[in-house]
C-alpha positions in Angstrom: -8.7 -11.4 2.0 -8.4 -7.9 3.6 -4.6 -6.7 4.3 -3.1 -4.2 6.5 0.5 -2.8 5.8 0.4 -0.5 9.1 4.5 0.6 9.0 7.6 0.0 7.2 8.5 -3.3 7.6 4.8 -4.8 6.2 5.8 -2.2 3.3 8.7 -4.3 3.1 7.4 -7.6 2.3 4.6 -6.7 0.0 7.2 -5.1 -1.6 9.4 -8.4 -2.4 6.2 -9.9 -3.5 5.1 -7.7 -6.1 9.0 -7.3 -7.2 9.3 -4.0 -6.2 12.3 -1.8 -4.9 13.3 -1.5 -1.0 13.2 2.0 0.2 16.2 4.2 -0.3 18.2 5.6 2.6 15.8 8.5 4.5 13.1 7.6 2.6 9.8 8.9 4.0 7.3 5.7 4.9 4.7 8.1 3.2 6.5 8.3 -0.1 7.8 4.8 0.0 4.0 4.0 0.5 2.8 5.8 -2.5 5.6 4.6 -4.9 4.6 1.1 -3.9 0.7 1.4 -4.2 1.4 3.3 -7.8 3.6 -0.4 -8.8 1.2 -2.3 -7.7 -2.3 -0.5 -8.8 -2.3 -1.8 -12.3 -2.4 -5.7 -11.2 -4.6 -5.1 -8.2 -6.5 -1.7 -7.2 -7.6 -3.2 -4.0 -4.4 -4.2 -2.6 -3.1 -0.5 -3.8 -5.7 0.8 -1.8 -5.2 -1.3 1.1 -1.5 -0.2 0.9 -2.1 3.4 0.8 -4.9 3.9 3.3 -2.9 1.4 5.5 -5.9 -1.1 6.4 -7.8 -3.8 4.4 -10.9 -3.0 2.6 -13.0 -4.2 5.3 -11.7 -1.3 7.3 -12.3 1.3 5.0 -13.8 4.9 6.3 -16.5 6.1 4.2 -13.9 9.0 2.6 -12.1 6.7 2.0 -14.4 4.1 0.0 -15.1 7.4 -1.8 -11.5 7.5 -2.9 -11.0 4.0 -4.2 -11.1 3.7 -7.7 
């Protein structure tokens, strides 16, 4: 099932599933984003792509389908 993680907060809770650290204090969303789609590509590429292009997989632009693994 396709996810979106549009802002912080949805980074948030994806983040307490997959065990992962909250962000620190003035932590840009963008490199909270990419720290979090790094801990979470080796169990599922999909959902790390969801997280970093921000919309499920059934959203996808052609770039970037073209940039998922």
């Amino acid at each position: 099932m396709p996810m979106d993680f549009p802002n912080m907060d949805s980074l948030k809770r994806v983040a307490k599933c997959h065990k992962f650290r909250q962000p620190r204090p003035n932590e840009a969303e963008a490199d909270y984003r990419g720290a979090l789609a790094d801990h979470v590509q080796p169990r599922d590429q999909v959902e790390s792509c969801e997280i970093r292009n921000k919309v499920g997989w059934d959203q996808f632009s052609p770039a970037q389908n073209r940039g998922s693994p």
